[in-house]
N, C-alpha and C positions, 0 to 999 in steps of 0.2 A: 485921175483919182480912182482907186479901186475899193467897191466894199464888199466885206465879205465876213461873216457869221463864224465865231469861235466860240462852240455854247460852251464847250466844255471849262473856259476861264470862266463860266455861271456856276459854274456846278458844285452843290456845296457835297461833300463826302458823309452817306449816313442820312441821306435825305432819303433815298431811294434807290433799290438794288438796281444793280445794273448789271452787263453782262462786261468781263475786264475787257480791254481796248488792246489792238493789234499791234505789237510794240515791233520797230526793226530799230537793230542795232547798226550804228553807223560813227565813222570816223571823221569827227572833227577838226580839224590840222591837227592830227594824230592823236587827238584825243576820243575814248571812245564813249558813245554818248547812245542812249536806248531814248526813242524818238517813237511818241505815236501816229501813227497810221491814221491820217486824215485825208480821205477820197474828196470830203466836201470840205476842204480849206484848199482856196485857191495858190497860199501862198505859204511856204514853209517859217515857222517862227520859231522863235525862242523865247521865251523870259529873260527880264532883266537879272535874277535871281540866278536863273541857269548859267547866265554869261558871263556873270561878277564867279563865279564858283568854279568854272571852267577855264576862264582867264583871270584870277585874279591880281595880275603883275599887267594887265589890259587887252592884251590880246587881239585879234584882227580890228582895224580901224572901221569904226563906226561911221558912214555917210550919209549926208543928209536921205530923207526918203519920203516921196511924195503921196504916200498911201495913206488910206483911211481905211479901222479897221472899224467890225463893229459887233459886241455879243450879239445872242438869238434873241436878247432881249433889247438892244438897240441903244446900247452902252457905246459910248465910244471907249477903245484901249487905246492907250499914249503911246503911241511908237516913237521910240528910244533913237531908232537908225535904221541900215541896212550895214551887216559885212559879207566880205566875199568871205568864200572860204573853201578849204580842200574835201570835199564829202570822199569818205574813202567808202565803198562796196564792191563785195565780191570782187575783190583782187584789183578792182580798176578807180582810178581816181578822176574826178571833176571838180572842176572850181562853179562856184553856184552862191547866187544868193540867199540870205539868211535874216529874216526880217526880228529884229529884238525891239523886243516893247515890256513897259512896265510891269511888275509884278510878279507871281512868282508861280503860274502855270505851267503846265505839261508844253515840253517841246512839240509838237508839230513837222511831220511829213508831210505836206501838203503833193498839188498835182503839179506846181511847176517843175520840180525834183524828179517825178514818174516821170515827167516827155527825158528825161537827161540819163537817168539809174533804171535799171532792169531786174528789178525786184525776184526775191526765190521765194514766190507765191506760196510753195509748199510748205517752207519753213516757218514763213509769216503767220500763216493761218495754222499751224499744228497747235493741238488744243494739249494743254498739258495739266495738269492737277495743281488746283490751287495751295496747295501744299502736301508734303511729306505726307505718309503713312507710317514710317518706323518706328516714331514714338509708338504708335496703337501696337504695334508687332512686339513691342520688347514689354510693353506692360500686361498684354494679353497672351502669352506664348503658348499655352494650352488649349486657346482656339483657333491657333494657326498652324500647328502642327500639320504634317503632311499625313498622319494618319489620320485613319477615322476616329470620331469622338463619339460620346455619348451624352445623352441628355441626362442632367441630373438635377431636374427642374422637381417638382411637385408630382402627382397623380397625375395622369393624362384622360380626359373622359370620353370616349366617341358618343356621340348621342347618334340613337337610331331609332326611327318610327318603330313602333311597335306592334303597328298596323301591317306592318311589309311583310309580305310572305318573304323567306328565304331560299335563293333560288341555288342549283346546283348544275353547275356545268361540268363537265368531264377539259382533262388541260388539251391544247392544241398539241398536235402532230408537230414535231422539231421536222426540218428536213435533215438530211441522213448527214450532208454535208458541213452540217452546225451544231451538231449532235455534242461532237466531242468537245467542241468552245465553249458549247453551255454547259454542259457537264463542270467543265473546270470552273466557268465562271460560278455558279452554282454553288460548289465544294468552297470557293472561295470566300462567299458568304455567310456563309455557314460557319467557318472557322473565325469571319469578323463578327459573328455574335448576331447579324441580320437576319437570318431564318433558322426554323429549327424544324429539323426533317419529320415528315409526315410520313408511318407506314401506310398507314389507315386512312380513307376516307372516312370524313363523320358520318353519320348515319342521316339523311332527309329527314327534316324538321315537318 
């Protein structure tokens, strides 16, 4: 008998944020199937949901199976069988067991699958964006422009002590060698509307 803890058939959606689960994709007798990533389930499963959906005409023969499973909260799951079947990854194929049990939870990569499949860690763990940005891009096109923008918000107030003296410093010495880069960058500024050229020092407050 073996037990072993699958909170996530506990887990109700909308209870509590979570951080999304490590999905690898993988070939089930050629079918292809997105399987989460379970370090702590001893044993890879299915739903009986996933299996009727995947095989619906019946699909790999169900054997008896001597296991016990059980939530994090100490539910027992109905297991349904055991099939064999072809796990296809990264270009190589195994046959491996496949535990289906009632209901209608997230497939399971468990560790008996690791000692057999040679996971591409990099890929498994690349973190990608929970969705699109494009819509934002086609309905705001004026703030994504590759130009510079400007603010066309309200009045803008700097608040300054009134107490502070104000102080005057003379600019830093450019070195001779970065003379001409800043210059350009400089002029370049200038012509986007960011500075506007100073003959004159102001006078000491």
């Amino acid at each position: 008998m073996c037990d072993e803890a699958y909170a996530l058939f506990s887990v109700r959606p909308g209870v509590c944020e979570r951080r999304p689960p490590l999905m690898v994709r993988v070939g089930l007798d050629g079918r292809a199937v997105d399987m989460e990533l379970d370090t702590g389930a001893a044993l890879s499963v299915c739903s009986d949901a996933v299996f009727r959906h995947l095989w619906p005409d019946g699909g790999p023969a169900l054997e008896p199976c001597g296991v016990s499973l059980k939530t994090y909260s100490g539910e027992l799951l109905s297991v349904r069988g055991q099939a064999m079947v072809n796990v296809e990854y990264g270009g190589n194929t195994t046959r491996l067991p496949l535990i289906v049990v009632k209901g209608s939870g997230p497939c399971l990569f468990g560790r008996n699958w690791l000692s057999h499949i040679r996971l591409d860690w990099p890929s498994v763990c690349r973190v990608a964006p929970p969705c699109s940005v494009q819509p934002i891009l086609e309905e705001f096109p004026e703030v994504f422009r590759d130009e510079l923008g400007c603010y066309r918000g309200g009045e803008v107030t700097i608040d300054v002590d009134p107490d502070v003296q104000p102080r005057f410093f003379k600019p830093r010495t450019v070195p001779l060698a970065y003379r001409e880069a800043v210059d350009k960058e400089l002029e370049k500024q200038v012509q986007l509307g960011l500075w506007e050229p100073v003959r004159h020092t102001a006078p000491r407050l």
